[in-house]
N, C-alpha and C positions, 0 to 999 in steps of 0.2 A: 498569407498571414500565418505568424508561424506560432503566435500564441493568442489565447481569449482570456478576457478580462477578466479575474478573479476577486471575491472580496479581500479586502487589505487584512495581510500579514497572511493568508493564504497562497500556499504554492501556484505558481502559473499551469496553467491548462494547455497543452498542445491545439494547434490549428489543423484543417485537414491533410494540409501536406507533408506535417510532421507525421501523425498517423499515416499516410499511405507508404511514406517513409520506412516508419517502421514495420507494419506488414511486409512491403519490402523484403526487412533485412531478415524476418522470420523465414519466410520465404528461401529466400538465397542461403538460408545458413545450412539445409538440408535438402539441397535441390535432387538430387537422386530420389529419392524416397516420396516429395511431392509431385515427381514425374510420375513416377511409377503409379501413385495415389489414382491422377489424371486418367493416364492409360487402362486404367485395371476397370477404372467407372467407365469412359466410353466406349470399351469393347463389352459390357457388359450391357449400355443403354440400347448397343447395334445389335444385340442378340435377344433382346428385350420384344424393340419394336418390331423386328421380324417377323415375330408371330401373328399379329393380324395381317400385314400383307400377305403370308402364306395360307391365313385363313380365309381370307378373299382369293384365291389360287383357287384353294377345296371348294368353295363355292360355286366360282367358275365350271370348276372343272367336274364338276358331278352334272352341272347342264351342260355340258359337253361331253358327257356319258362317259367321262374317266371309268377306267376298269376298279374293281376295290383294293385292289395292288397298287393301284398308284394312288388312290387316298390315303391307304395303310403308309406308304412311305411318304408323303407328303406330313402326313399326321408324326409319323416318326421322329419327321426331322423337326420339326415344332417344339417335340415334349425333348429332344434333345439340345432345343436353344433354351429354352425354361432351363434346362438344368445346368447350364454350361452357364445365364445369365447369371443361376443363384449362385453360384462358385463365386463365379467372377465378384457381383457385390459382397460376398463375404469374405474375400480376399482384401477386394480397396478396402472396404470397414474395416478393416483390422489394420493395413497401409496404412488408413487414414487416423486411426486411433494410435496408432505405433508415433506417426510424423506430430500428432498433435501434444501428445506423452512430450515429449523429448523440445517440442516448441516451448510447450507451458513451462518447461521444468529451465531451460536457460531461461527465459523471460521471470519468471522467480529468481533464479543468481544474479542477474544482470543489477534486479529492481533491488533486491537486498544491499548488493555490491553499491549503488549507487545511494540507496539511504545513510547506508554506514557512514559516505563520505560525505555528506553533506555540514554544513556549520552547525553547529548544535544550536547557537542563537537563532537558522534560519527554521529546524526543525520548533523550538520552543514558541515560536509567534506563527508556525503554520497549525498547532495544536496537535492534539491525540484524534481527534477525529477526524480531522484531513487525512493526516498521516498515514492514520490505521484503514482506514478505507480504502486508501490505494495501495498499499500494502499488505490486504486481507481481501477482503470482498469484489474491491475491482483486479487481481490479479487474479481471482478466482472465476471473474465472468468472463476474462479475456481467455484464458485457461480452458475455459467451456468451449470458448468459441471454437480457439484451436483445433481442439478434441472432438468434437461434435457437431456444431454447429457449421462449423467451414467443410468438412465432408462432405457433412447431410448437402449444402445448397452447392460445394461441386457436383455433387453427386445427378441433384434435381435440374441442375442447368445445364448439362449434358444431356438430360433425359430430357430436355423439353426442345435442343436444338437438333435431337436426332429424332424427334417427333416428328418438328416442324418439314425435316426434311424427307422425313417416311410418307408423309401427304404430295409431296412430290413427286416422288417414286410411287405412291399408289395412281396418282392424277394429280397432275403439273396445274389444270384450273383449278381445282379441290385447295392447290396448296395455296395458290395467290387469295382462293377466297378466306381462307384462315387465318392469312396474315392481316386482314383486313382491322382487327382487334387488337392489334400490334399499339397502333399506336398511342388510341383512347388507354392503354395499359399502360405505356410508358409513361403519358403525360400526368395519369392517378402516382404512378409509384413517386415519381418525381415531386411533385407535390407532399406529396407523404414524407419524402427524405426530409426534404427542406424545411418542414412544420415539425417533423418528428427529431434531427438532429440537437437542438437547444433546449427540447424538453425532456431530452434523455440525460442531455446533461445538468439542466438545472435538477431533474430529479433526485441525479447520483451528489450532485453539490447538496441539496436539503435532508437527505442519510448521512453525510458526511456531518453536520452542522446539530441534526439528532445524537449522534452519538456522542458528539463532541459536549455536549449538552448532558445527556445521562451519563458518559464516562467522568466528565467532571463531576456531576451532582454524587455519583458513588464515591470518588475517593475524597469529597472535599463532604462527606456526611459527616464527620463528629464536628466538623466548622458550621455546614449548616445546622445542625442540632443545635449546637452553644450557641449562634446567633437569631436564633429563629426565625429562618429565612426558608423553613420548609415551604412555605405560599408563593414565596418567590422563586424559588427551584419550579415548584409545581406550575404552576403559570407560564413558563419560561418553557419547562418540557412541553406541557400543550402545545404553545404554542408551533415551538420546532415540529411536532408530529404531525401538527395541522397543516402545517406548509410541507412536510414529505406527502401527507394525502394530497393534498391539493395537484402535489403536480405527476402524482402517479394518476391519479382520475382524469388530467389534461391527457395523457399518454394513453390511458384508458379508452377518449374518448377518440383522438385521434386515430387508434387504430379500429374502434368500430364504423367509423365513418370509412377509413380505407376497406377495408374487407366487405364492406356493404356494396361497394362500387366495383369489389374484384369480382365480386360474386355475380352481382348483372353483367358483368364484360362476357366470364365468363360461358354465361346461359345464354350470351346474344354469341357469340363464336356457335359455339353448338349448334342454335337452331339455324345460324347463318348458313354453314356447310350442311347439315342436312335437307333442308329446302332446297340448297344449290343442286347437291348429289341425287335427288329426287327428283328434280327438273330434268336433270341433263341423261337422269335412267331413261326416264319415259320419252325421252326425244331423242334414243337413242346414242346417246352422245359417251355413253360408258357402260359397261356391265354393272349386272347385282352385285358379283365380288369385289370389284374397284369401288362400289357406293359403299360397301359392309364397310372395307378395309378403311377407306379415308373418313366414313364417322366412328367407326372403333377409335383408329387413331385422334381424333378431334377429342372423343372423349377420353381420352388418355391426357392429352395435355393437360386438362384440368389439372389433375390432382399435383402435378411437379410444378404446375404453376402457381397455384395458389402456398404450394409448399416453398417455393421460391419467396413468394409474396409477406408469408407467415412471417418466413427465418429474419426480412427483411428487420422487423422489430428486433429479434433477437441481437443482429448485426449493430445495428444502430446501438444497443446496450454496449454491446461487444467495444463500438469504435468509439463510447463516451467513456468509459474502462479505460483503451488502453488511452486515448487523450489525455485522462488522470494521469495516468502512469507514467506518458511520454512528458509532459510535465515536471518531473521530478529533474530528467535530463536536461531541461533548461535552466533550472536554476545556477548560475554562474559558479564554474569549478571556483574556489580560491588556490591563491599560490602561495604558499606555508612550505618557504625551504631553507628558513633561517635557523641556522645550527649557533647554540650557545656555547661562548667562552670557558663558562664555568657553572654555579650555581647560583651565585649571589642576585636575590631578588628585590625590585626596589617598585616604587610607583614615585614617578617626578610631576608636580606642579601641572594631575590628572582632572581633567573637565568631560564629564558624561554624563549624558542624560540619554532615557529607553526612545527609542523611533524620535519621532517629532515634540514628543516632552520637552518640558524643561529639564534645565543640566539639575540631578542627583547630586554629582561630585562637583566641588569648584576651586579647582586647584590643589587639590590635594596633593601630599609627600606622604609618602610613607616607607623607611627604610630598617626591613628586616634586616638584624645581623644573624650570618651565619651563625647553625647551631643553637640559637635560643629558641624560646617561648613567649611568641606576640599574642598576647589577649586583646581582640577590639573590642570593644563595648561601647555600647550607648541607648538612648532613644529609639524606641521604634521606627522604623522608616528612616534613621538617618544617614542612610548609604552601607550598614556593615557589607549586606550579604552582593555590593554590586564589588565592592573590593574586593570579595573573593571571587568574582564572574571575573574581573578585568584580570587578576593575578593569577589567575587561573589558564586565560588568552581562550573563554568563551566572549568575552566582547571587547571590540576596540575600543580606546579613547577618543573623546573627539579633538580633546587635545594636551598635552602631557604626552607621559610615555609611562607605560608600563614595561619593564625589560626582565629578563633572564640572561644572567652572562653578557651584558649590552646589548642587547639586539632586541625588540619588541618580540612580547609575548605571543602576540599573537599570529607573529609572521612565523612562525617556528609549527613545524610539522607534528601536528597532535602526535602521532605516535613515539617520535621523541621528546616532544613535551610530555608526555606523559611520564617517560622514563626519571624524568626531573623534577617534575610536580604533580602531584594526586590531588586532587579538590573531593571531599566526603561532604554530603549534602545530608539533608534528613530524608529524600529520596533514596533507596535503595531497592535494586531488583533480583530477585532470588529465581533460579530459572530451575525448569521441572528436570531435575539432577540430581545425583548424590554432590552428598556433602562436599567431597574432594574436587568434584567436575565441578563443584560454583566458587574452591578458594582458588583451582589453578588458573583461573582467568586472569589472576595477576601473575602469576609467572608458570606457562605448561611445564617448565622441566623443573619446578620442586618436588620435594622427596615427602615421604610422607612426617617423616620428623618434622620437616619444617614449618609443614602445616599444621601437623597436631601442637606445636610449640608457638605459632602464631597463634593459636586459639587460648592457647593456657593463659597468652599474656593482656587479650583484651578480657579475659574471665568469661569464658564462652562453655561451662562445666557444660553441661547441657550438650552441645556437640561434641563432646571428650565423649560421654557416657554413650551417646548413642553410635559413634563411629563413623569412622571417614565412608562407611560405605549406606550410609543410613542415604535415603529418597528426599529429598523436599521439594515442594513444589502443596498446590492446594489439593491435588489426587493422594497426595502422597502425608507429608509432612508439614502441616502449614504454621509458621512461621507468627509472632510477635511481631510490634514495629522494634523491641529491644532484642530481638534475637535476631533479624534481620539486619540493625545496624551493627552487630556485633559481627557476623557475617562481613560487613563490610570494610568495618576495621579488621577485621583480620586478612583482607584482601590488601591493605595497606600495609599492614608491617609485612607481606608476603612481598610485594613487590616493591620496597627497600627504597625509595625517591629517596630525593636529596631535600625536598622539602613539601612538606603537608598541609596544606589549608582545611579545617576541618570549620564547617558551618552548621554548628547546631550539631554536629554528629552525635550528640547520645543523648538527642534532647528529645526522644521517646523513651529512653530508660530511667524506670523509675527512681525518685535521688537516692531512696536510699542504698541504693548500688551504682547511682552515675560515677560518684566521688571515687568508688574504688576502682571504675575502670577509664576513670582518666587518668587517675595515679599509674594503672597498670599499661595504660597507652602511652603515657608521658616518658615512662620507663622502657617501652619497646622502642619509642622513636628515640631517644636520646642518643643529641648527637646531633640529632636532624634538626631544620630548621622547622620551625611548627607556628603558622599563623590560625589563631581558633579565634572564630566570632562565635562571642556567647552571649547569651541573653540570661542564663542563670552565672551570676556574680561569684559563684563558688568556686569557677574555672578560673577567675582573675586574680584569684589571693595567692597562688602558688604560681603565677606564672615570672618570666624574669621579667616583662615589662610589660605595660598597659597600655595599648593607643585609643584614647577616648574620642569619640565619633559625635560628633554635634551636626549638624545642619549642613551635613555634607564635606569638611574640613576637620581635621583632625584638634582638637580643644588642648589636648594637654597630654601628655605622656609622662611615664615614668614606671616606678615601682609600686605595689599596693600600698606601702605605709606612706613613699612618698604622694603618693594623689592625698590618701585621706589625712593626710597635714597639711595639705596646700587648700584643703576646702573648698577644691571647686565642685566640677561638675559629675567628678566620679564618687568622689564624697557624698553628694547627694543622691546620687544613683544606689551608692551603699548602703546608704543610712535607710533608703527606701526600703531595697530587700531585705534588710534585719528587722524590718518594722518598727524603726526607731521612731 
């Protein structure tokens, strides 16, 4: 099964063979350096265990009237595997911190590289809290694992299979009697995977769903304010938190119940070999040093076994991580390699509606002429801002066509569509940079003229005064939502398209400066095609034509004086906002 069922509009989740998969290819991408990791911990577990077989030797060998020269050197050579063992493990720890550096860090580019490319419509119905999670915090715990966690349990499961075989070498029955606990251990751990894999991941799904929850409830706070839906936020968040407790206490309680069982296994190995090793003294069947040696070692196992057992939880985190993660590579590459004729942008006889909804659009034309100024206007909810999604080629038609140069929009490789078309949303993100490092996004090789003269022209004074090398970001400089969109239109006249969809773009700036800097935008793009959905009627009076948006279908078009003499529907939309 190579994926598990996620809630709808949620990204897919890897099965476990994609994860072993991918471990895999971590693995393989730095095989030298994880050999080496191996080698550095086994020859350090072999110089480890050494030392109670040799201390069962000095036992022996003192009732066997060893001289104090050969204790002395017997003792020698002891404090010289101790030291040669601690070398050794702070050698792999550092191998193994080095291999896990360099894992975590391709595993970061790989998952970046792969967000990037994703459809922007699949990212916006997986949400900010899916997203962000597998791209923050579950990067970060698989990141651990690499680093830390994958060492430590190489490390412990070495140490427990040169244990096991150090009871061999001290007494061959000693060893079989300690495997005895072998199995009651496997059958617990087993158990534990199975009950603990689903609740590691529902866990990570119900953080995901949390944040998704409080990240929305932060940026949509001046909406919940004005509708007063604080109660309803709040309730909502509860509840989300209650369902992350819920299934971290499940997880909780699972692994008290596993450790409770490792820990009698445990105690029963112990007292198992030592009753053995005490029998078989007295009945002559081995010496006091072979008894010391095989219950030293017995109680030696504990600790890399239960530590084996521990990290097991840890792991389980680790492989519900990277399944998030592995996730992201299932969702279907799209194949966007249609290159346009020209510029000329049109939507023909367009029907869309979101997921499984009903259609938004029903039939709609709409045909920008090169070089004007299309203002849509209408009704709330009457489709403007999905004509700018569809003409922009973030979503298909279900049926119609949207095209660029003839070829649909959306089959066309975002990054030359970009070259072509800029879509400005009232969304905009300002990243922790100077000034300059957040306008060259739109084009790295402009000059610094070009950018101080993009900013004069959407009236961005404010970043003139402070300099291309001023900081922003919230540590730094933090930002309006109207200095931010200013930011963003000045990303737009920087990188020069052939045509501009602008959706509400300066509808955080307040009016009484909107007006001058659309005028001052109107005038940087000119030339350029420019379709603007407005919702403030002041952007339609100066535009060259008006397409009026009704119930999905386009009502009537033309010029401002021509609608408000024809008295229809924009007429009354005008009349509204002058509060006639």
């Amino acid at each position: 099964m190579s994926t598990i069922d996620t809630a709808p509009g949620r990204l897919p989740v890897a099965g476990p063979a994609a994860v072993r998969r991918a471990v895999g290819r971590l693995l393989a991408a730095d095989p030298g350096r994880a050999s080496a990791v191996l080698l550095l911990y086994l020859f350090a577990a072999a110089f480890s265990v050494s030392v109670p077989i040799l201390l069962g030797k000095v036992v022996d060998g003192i009732a066997a009237d060893w001289t104090t020269g050969q204790v002395n050197l017997v003792c020698a050579v002891i404090l010289a595997c101790v030291c040669v063992q601690f070398v050794l493990s702070r050698l792999g720890r550092l191998a193994g911190y080095r291999f896990g550096e360099r894992a975590a860090a391709r595993l970061r580019e790989s998952v970046v590289e792969r967000v990037l490319s994703l459809p922007l419509v699949r990212v916006e119905r997986a949400g900010r809290g899916d997203l962000g999670t597998r791209t923050a915090s579950d990067v970060n715990v698989v990141a651990d694992m690499l680093r830390d966690n994958g060492p430590t349990v190489a490390t412990l499961v070495i140490e427990v299979v040169v244990l096991y075989a150090a009871t061999f070498v001290a007494s061959p029955p000693l060893g079989l009697v300690a495997l005895v606990t072998l199995p009651p251990l496997y059958l617990a751990a087993r158990r534990y995977l199975r009950r603990a894999a689903p609740a590691f991941l529902e866990q990570r799904a119900a953080m995901s769903e949390a944040a998704e929850t409080v990240g929305a409830s932060g940026a949509g706070a001046r909406t919940v304010e004005s509708l007063s839906m604080q109660q309803e936020r709040r309730v909502l968040g509860y509840a989300r938190g209650q369902s992350m407790m819920d299934r971290m206490l499940r997880v909780v309680r699972l692994q008290t119940d596993f450790f409770t069982v490792l820990l009698m296994i445990n105690r029963g190995q112990l007292l198992i070999v030592t009753l053995a090793a005490g029998i078989w003294y007295f009945q002559g069947g081995l010496t006091l040093g072979t008894a010391i040696a095989a219950i030293t070692v017995t109680v030696r196992i504990a600790n890399p076994t239960n530590g084996v057992m521990t990290q097991l939880g840890e792991f389980q985190q680790g492989a519900a991580a990277l399944a998030r993660i592995e996730g992201v590579n299932l969702v279907p590459a799209e194949s966007r390699d249609a290159w346009p004729a020209d510029a000329e942008l049109r939507m023909d006889a367009v029907t869309f509606g979101y997921g499984d909804g009903p259609d938004v659009l029903h039939g709609l034309s709409l045909h920008p002429v090169r070089g004007e100024r299309l203002v849509v206007v209408g009704p709330s909810g009457a489709g403007k801002s999905t004509i700018a999604r569809l003409l922009a080629g973030i979503d298909r038609p279900r049926s119609g066509s949207a095209t660029l140069g003839g070829v649909p929009v959306y089959d066309i490789g975002v990054e030359e569509l970009r070259r072509h078309v800029v879509l400005v949303t009232q969304e905009h993100y300002v990243f922790t940079a100077s000034l300059r490092d957040n306008l060259i996004l739109a084009a790295p090789d402009a000059t610094d003229d070009l950018l101080e003269a993009a900013l004069r022209r959407v009236d961005a004074r404010w970043a003139l005064d402070e300099g291309l090398d001023a900081m922003l970001g919230d540590e730094h400089r933090r930002l309006t939502t109207a200095e931010a969109q200013q930011i963003a239109l000045a990303r737009v006249v920087i990188a020069d398209p052939d045509v501009v969809i602008l959706d509400e773009a300066t509808a955080g700036i307040d009016p009484a400066s909107a007006g001058r800097v659309e005028a001052a935008l109107a005038a940087a793009l000119a030339g350029r095609t420019v379709i603007a959905i407005a919702h403030q009627l002041q952007a339609a009076r100066s535009a060259d034509r008006i397409a009026v948006v009704e119930g999905g279908r386009i009502a009537e078009a033309g010029t401002h004086g021509e609608l408000l003499a024809a008295g229809g529907v924009y007429a009354g939309l005008w009349h509204a906002w002058q509060g006639d």
